[in-house]
C-alpha positions in Angstrom: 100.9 83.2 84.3 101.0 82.2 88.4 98.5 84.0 90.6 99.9 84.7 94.0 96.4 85.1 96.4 97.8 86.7 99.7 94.3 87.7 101.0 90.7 86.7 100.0 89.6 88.9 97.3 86.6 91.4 98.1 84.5 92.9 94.8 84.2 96.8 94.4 81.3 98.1 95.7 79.9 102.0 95.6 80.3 101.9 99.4 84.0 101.3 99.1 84.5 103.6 96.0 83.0 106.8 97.8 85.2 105.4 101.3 88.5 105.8 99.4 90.3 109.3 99.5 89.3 112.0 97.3 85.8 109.7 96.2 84.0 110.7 99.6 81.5 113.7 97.9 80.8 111.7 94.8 77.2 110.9 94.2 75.7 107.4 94.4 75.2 107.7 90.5 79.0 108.7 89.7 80.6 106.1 92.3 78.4 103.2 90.1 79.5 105.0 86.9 83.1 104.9 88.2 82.8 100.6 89.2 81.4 100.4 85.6 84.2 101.8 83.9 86.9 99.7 86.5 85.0 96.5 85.8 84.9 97.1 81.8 88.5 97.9 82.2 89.2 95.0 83.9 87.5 93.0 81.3 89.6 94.1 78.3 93.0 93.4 80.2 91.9 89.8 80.8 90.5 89.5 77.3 94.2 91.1 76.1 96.0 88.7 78.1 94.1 85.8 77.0 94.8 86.6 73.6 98.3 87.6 74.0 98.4 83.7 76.3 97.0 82.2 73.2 98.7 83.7 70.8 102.2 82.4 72.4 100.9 79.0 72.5 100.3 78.8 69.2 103.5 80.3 68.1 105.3 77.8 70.4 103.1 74.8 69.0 104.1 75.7 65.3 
């Protein structure tokens, strides 16, 4: 798996979260409620991948 960086990558904050379209009323306590979720998410799709990436290895090796 190749990562392409075009542009240096900036981390999710509350601020941006209640700047984006359709998040500007939510409270302070939703918007860090919101970047908890998009962070866990995050982790289980690189945990996933790893596994899947491990799991082709393995299958290759044997």
């Amino acid at each position: 798996m190749e990562i392409i960086e075009s542009k240096k990558h900036e981390g999710l904050s509350v601020a941006k979260i209640k700047r984006m379209k359709n998040y500007e009323n939510v409270s302070d306590e939703q918007a860090q409620e919101i970047l908890f979720a998009v962070k866990n998410l995050a982790v289980i799709f690189y945990e996933h991948l790893n596994k899947k990436k491990m799991e082709q290895e393995y299958n290759k090796a044997a």
